[in-house]
Wavefront OBJ file of the C-alpha trace (Angstrom):
o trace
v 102.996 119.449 182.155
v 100.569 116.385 180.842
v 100.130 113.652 182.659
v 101.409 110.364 180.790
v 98.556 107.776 180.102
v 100.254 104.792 181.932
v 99.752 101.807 179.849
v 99.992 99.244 182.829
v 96.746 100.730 184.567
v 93.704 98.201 184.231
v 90.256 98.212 184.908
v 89.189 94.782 186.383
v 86.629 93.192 187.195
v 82.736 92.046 186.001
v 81.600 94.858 185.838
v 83.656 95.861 183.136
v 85.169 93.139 181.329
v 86.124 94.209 177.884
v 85.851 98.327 176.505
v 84.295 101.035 178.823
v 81.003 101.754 177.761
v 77.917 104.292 178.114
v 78.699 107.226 180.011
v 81.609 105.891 181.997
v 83.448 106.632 179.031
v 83.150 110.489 179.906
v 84.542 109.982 183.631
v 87.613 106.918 183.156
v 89.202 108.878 180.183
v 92.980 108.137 180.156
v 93.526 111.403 181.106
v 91.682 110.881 184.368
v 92.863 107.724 185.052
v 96.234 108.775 184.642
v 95.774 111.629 187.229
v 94.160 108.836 189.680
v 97.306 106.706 188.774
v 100.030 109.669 189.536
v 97.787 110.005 193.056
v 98.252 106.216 193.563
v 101.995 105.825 192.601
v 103.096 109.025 195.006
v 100.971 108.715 197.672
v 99.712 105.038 198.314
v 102.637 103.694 199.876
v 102.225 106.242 202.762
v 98.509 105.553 203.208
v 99.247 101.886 203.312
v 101.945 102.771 206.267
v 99.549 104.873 208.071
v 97.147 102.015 208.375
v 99.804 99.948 209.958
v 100.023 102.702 212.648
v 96.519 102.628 213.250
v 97.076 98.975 213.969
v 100.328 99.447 216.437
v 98.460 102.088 218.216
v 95.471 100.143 218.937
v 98.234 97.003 220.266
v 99.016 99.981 222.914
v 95.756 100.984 223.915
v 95.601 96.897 224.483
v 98.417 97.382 226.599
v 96.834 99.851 228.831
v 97.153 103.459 227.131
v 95.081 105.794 227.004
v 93.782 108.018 223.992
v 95.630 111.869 225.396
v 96.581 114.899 224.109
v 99.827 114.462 221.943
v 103.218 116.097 224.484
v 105.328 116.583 221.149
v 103.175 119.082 219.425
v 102.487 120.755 222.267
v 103.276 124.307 220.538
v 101.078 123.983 217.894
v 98.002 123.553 220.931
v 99.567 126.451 222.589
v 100.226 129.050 219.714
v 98.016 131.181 217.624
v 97.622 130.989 214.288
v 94.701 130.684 211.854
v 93.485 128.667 208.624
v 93.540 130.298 205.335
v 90.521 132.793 204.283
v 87.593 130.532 203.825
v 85.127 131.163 200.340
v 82.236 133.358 200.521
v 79.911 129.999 199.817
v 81.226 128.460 202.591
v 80.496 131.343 205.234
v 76.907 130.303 205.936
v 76.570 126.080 206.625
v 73.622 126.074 209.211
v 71.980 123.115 207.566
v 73.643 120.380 205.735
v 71.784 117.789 204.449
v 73.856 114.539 203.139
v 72.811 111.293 201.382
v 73.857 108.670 198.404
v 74.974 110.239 194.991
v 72.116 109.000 192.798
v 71.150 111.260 190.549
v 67.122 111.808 191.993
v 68.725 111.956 195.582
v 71.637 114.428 193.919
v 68.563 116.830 192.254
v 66.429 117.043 195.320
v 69.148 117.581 198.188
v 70.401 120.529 196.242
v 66.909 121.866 195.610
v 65.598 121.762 199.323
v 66.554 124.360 200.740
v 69.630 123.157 202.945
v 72.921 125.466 202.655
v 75.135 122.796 201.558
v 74.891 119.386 200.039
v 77.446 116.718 201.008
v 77.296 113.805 197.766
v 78.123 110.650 199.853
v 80.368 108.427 197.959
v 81.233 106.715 201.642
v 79.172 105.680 204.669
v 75.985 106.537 202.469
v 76.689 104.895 199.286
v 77.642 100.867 198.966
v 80.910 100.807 196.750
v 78.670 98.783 193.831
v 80.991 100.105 190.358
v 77.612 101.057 188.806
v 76.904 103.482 192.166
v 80.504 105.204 192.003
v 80.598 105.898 188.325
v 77.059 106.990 188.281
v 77.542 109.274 191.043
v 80.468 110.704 189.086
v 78.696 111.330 186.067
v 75.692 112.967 188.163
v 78.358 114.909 189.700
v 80.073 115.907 186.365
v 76.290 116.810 185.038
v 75.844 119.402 188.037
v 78.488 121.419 186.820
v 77.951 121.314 183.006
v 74.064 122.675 183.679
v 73.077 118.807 182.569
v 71.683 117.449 186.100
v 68.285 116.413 184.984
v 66.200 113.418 185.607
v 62.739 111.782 184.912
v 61.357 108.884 186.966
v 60.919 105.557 185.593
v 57.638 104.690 187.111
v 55.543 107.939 187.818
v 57.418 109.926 185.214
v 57.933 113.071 186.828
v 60.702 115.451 185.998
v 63.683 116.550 188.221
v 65.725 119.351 187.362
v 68.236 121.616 189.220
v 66.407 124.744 190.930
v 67.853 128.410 190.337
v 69.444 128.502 193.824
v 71.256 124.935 194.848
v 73.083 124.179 197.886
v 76.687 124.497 198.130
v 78.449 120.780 197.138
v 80.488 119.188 198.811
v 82.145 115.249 198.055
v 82.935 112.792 200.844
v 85.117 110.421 199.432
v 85.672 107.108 201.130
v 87.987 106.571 203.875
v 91.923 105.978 203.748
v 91.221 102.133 204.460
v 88.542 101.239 201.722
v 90.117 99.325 198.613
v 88.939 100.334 194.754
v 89.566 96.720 192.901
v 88.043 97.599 189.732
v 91.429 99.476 189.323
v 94.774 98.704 189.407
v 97.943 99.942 189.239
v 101.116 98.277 188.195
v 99.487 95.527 190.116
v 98.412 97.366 192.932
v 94.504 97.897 194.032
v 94.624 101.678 194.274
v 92.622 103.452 197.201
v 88.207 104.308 196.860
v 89.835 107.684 198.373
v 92.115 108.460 195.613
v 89.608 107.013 193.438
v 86.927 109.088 194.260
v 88.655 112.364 195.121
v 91.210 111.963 192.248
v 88.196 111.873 189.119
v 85.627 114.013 190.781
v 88.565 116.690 191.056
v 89.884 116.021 187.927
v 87.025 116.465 186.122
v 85.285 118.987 188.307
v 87.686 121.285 190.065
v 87.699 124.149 187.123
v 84.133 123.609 186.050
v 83.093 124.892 189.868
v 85.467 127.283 190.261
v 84.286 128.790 186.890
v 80.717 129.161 188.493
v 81.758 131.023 191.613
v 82.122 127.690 193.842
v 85.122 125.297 194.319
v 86.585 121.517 194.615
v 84.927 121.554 198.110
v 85.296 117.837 200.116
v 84.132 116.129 203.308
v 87.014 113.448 204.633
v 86.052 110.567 206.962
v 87.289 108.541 209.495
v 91.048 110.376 210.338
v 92.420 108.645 212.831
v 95.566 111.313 213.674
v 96.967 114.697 212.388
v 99.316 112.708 210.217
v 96.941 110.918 208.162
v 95.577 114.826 207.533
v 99.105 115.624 206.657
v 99.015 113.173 203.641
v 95.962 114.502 202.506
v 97.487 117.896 202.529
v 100.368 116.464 200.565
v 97.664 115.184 198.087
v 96.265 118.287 197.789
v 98.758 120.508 196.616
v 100.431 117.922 194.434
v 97.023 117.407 192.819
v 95.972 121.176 192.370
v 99.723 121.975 190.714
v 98.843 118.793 188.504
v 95.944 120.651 187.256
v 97.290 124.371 186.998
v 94.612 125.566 189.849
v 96.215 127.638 193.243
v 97.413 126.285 196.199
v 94.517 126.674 198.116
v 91.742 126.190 196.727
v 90.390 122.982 197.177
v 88.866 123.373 200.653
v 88.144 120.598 203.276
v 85.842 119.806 205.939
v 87.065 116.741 208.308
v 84.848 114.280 210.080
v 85.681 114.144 213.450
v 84.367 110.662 213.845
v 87.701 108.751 215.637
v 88.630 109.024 219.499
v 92.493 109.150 218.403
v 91.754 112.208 216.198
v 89.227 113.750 218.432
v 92.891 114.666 220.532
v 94.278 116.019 217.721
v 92.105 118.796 216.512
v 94.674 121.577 216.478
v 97.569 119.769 214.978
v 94.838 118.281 211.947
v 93.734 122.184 211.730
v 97.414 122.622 211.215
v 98.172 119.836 208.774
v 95.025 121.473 206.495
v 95.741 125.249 207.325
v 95.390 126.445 204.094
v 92.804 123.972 202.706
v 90.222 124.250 206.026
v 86.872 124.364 205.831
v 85.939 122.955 209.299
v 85.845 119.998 211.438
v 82.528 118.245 211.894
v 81.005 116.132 214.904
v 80.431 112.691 213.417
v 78.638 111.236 216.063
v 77.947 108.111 215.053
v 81.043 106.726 213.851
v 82.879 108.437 217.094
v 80.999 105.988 219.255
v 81.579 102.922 216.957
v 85.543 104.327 217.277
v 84.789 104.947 221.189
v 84.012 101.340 221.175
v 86.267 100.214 218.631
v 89.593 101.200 220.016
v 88.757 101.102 223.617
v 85.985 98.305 224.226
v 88.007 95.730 224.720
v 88.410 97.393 228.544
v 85.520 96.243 231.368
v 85.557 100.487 232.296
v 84.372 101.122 228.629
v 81.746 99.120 228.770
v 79.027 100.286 226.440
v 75.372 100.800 227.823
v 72.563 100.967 225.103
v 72.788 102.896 221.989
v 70.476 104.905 222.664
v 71.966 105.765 225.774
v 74.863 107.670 224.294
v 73.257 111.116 223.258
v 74.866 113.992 222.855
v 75.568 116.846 225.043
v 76.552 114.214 227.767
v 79.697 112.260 228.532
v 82.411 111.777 226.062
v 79.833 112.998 223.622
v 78.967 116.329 224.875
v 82.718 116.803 226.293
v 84.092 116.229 222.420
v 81.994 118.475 220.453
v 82.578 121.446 223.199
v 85.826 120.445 222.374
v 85.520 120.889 218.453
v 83.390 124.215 219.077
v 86.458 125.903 220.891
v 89.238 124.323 219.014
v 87.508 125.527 215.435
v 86.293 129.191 216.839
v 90.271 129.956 218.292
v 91.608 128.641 214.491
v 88.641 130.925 212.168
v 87.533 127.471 211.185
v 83.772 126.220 211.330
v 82.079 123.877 213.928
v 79.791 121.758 212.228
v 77.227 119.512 214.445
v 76.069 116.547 213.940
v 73.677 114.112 212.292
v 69.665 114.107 212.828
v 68.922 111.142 211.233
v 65.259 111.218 211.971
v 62.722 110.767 209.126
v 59.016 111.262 209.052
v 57.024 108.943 210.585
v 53.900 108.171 208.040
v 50.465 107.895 209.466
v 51.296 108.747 212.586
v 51.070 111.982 213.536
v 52.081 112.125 217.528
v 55.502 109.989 216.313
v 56.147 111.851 213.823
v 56.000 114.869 215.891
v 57.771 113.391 218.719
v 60.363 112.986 216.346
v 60.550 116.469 215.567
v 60.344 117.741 218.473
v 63.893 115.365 219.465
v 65.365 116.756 216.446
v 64.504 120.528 217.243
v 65.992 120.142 220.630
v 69.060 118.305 219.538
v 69.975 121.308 216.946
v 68.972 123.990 220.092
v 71.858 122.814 222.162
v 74.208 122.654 218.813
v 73.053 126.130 217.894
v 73.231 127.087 222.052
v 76.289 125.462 222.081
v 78.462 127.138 219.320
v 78.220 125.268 216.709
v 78.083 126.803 213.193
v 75.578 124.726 211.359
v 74.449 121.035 211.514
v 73.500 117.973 209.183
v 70.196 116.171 208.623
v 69.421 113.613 206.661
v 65.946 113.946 205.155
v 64.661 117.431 203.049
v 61.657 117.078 205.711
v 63.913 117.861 208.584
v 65.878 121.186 206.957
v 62.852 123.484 207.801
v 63.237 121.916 211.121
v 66.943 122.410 211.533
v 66.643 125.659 209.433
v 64.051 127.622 211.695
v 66.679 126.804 215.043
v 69.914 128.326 213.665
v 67.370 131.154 212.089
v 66.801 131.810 215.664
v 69.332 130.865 217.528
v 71.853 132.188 215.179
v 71.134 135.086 213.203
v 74.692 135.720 212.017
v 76.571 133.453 208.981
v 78.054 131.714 211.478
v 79.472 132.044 215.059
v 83.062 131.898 214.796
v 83.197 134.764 217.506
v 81.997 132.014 220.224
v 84.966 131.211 221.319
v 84.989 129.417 224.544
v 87.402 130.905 225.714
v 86.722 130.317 229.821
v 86.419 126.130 228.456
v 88.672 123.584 229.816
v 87.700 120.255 228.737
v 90.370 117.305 230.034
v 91.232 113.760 229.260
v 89.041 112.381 231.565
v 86.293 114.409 230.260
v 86.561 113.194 226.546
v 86.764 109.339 227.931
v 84.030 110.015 230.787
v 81.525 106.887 229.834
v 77.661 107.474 229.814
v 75.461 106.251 232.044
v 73.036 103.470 230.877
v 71.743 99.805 230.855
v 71.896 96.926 228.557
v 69.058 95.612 227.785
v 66.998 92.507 225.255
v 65.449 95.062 223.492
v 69.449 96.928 222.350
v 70.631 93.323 221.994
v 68.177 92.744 219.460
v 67.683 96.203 217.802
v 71.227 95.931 217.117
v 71.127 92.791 215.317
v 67.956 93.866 213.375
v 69.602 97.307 212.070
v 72.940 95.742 211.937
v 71.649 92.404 209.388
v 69.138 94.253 207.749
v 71.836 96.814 206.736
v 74.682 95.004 205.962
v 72.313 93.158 203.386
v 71.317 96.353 202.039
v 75.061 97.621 201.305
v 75.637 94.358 199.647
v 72.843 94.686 197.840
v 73.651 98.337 196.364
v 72.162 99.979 199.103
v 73.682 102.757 201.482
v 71.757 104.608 203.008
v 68.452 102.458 204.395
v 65.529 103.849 206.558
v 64.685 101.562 209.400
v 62.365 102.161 212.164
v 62.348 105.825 212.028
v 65.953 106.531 211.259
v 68.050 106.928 208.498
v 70.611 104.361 208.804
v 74.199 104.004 207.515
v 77.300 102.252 207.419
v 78.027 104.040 210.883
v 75.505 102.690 212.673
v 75.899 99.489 211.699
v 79.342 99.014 212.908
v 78.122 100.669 216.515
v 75.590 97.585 216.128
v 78.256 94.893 215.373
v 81.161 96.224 218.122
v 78.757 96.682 220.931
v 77.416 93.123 220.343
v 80.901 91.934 220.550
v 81.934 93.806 223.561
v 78.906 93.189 225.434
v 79.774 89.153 224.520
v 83.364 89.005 225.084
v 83.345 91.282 228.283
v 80.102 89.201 229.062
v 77.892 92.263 230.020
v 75.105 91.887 231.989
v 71.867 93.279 230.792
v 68.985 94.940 232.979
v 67.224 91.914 233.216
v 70.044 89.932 235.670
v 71.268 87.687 232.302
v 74.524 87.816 230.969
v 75.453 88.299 227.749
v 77.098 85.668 225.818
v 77.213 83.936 222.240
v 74.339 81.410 222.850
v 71.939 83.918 223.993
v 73.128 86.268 220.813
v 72.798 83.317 218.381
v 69.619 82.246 220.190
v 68.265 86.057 219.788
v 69.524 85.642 216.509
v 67.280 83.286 215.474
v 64.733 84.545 216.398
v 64.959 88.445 214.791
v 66.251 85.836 211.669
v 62.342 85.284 211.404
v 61.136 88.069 211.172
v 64.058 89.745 209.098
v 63.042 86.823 206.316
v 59.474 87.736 206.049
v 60.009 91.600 205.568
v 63.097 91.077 203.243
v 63.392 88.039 201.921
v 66.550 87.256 199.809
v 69.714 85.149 199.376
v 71.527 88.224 200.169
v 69.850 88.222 203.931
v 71.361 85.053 204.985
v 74.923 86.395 203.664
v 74.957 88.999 206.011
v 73.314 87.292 208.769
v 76.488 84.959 208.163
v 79.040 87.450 207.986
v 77.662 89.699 210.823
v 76.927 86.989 213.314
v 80.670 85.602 212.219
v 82.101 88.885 212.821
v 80.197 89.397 216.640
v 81.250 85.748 217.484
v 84.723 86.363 216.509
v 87.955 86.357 218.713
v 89.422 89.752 217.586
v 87.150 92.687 216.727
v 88.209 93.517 212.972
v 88.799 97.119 211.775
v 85.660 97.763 209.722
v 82.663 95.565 208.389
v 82.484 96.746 204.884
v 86.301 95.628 204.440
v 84.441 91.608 204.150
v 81.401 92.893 203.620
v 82.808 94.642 200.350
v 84.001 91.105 199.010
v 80.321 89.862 198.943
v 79.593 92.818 196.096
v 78.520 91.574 193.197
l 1 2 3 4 5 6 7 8 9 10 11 12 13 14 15 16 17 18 19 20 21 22 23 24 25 26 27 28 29 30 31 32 33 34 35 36 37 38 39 40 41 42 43 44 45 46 47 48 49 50 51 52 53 54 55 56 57 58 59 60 61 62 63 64 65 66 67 68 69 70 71 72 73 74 75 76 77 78 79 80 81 82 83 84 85 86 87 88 89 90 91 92 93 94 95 96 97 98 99 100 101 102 103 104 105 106 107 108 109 110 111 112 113 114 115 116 117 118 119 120 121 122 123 124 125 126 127 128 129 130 131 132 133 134 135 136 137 138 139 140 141 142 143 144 145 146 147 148 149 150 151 152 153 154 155 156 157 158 159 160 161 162 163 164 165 166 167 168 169 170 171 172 173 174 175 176 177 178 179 180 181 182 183 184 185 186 187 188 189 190 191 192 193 194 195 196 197 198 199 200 201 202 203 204 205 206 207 208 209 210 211 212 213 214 215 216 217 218 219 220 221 222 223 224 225 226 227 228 229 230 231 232 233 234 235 236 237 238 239 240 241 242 243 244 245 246 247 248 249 250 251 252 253 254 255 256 257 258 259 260 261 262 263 264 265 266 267 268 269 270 271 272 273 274 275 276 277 278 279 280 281 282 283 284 285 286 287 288 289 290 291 292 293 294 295 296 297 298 299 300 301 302 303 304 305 306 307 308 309 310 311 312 313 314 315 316 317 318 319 320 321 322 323 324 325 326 327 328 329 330 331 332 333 334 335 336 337 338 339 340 341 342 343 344 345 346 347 348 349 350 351 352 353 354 355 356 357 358 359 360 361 362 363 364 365 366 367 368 369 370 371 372 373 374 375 376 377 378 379 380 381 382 383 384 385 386 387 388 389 390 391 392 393 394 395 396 397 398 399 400 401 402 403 404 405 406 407 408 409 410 411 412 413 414 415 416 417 418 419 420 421 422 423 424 425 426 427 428 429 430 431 432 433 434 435 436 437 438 439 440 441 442 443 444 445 446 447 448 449 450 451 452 453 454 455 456 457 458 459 460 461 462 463 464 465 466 467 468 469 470 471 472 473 474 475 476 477 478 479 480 481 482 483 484 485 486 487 488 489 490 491 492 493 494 495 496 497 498 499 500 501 502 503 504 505 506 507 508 509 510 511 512 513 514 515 516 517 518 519 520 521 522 523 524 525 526 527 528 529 530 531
């Protein structure tokens, strides 16, 4: 049955002011903004409740409770069952490779060799309109054989090789707004938003060509925010006249709350599940996030936190078994490493950290893992070559594994020190300017930056202050010597990227370490400052 063109939906905004023009008139047809407005008007109100929960749960973890394994769905932990039969071009996922979804970025991740290709329309891309509608376009080009591209200033030619990796779409999170539409007066979700046209106009188009509607979702936070995306699943694949079934997702396990509730979000997606994934970074900004407001969670040093230690290690054992017992995937998690120009010992210092990080993933269990620069998939690729010589390794299954509470809260060891305090106001300024800028994904000092590890930047700055941490040099943390360290990076920040934009995010992250309460997310404010 056709989906009626609501009349009350509008486009707002600058951006867009009067008629849609360009190529944005191929992706906000009526048609597809009338299947984004169905998503909205069945399914928004029970987002926005969800949210709320996220917010009464984190007043009793306040209180004194403690993240734990959910006592009421205790038989779904404790039974067997198994996810629906997973496509053939999803069997093999030992290198990922992720990044922004502009259309240069879109041509060369699927040409380099990587297994699958996750378009980033979250953590990697800054919500400008021109980035989202672009992305959908490039998207929409993949599958109608039209992804080409020629660079403005050397004037080389990109086109789409003869053997692409697998696509996948991470569309924002449940909490991220999309102003620039409205409906019947309501902002409608960037999840909906994204997920809603790239299915609507993509979905048969892949299918057609031996692939699928294949997605990435961040930042769960329990097994019922899984079950609405379930619910929007099936209503959405009826709406288009495609089986139950065969959209097929992958979710970011990149909360503590969720990280308890593998099984039951397994459950939720049975017959949609692709996998669950180990987003690292984000699961210590939510380590932080929902339980550094505590003196025993106090934080040491970013780099401190590695993997295969800790809550860290504990949590992706965790995924490995939990996936294996359910025929679902274990994905690893993100090398964000990139080479190191005209230096040869850093750069292959670098490599070397990477190789070993994807040697325990591939030791481990894990099915595959992400990187994000083409440089590092040979890298990546030549470790689950050798480590892991089948598709995959779903018959590592853990089985002699117990991994408790305490385990998956166990804190890593570590300092604080001047140079953390002031790394993390460097990467966190620097890349809150870029996002408002247009920017996502930013390379600084060696690593590919995001919106992730920004936010770890931000909440350990304002745990270390309002727990006043001490640091390894006998001084104690507090606003004046953050401001005062401040200042200082402020200088150099200014000479290497001078803009008006700089001293807006310097404003808004220094307001948002120095504040009372930690807030939820910095690209909620951050977002507003968008041209």
């Amino acid at each position: 049955m056709p989906l009626d063109v609501a009349a009350n939906i509008q486009i707002n905004g600058p951006v867009i002011p009067g008629e849609v023009g360009g190529r944005a008139v191929e992706i906000l047809t009526p048609e597809a903004l009338a299947f984004v407005a169905d998503l909205h008007r069945r399914f928004d109100a029970r987002r926005r409740e969800l949210l709320a929960a996220r917010t009464a749960r984190q007043a009793r973890f306040d209180a004194g409770e403690l993240p734990d394994f959910l006592p009421d769905t205790l038989d779904i932990r404790e039974n067997d069952w198994t996810v629906a039969p997973i496509p053939a071009d999803l069997q093999d996922r030992r290198v990922e490779i992720t990044g922004p979804v502009d259309r240069k970025m879109i041509i060369n991740a699927l040409n380099c060799g990587a297994k699958v290709f996750m378009a980033d329309f979250e953590d990697a891309t800054s919500p400008t309109w021109a980035n989202l509608i672009e992305g959908q376009v490039n998207l929409k080009d993949r599958w109608a054989g039209d992804l080409t591209h020629v660079d403005a200033k050397s004037g080389k030619s990109y086109a789409l090789g003869a053997n692409p990796a697998v696509l996948k779409i991470r569309p924002r999170g449940w909490h991220l707004p999309e102003r620039h539409m409205e409906v019947d007066g309501q902002v409608v979700s960037g999840a909906l938003f994204d997920f809603g046209l790239y299915l609507f106009h993509n979905a048969k188009a892949s299918l057609a060509q031996g692939s699928g509607p294949y997605f990435y979702l961040p930042k769960l936070e329990s097994h019922l925010e899984a079950r609405l995306w379930n619910e929007v699943f099936v209503h959405a694949q009826a709406a288009l006249g495609i089986p139950n079934g065969t959209i097929k997702a992958t979710v970011l396990i990149e909360t503590i709350p969720a990280a308890f509730e593998m099984d039951e979000i397994i459950f939720e997606l049975r017959d949609h599940m692709a996998g669950l994934n180990c987003g690292r970074w984000d699961y210590i900004f939510s380590f932080i996030k929902r339980l550094g407001r505590r003196a025993e969670f106090l934080t040491p040093d970013r780099s401190a936190m590695v993997m295969g230690k800790a809550f860290l290690g504990a949590y992706s054992l965790k995924l490995i078994q939990t996936c294996h017992r359910r025929g679902a995937f274990a994905m690893g998690g993100m090398a964000a490493q990139i080479p190191i120009k005209g230096d040869e010992a850093a750069n292959q210092a670098a490599f070397a950290k990477v190789r070993a990080d994807k040697e325990r993933e591939a030791g481990a269990g894990h099915d595959g893992t992400w990187v994000a620069h083409p440089d590092l998939v040979p890298v990546a690729m030549e470790v689950f070559d050798r480590l892991m010589p089948a598709p995959n390794q779903l018959n590592k299954r853990l089985t002699d594994l117990t991994i408790t509470q305490p385990q998956m809260l166990e804190l890593h060891d570590g300092v604080r020190t001047e140079a953390g305090v002031r790394e993390n106001i460097r990467v966190g300024v620097r890349y809150t300017q870029a996002w408002i800028e247009g920017r996502g994904a930013v390379p600084l000092y060696n690593l590919m930056e995001d919106a992730a590890t920004a936010e770890i930047c931000r909440t350990q700055l304002w745990q270390w202050i309002r727990l006043g941490a001490d640091l390894a040099d006998g001084r104690q943390m507090g606003s004046e010597l953050f401001i005062g360290m401040l200042t200082e990076e402020l200088t150099g920040l200014r000479r290497d990227f001078p803009s008006p934009r700089l001293e807006d995010a310097a404003l808004l992250f220094s307001r948002m370490v120095l504040a009372d309460t930690l807030e939820e997310f910095l690209t909620l404010p951050a977002y507003e400052l968008i041209a």
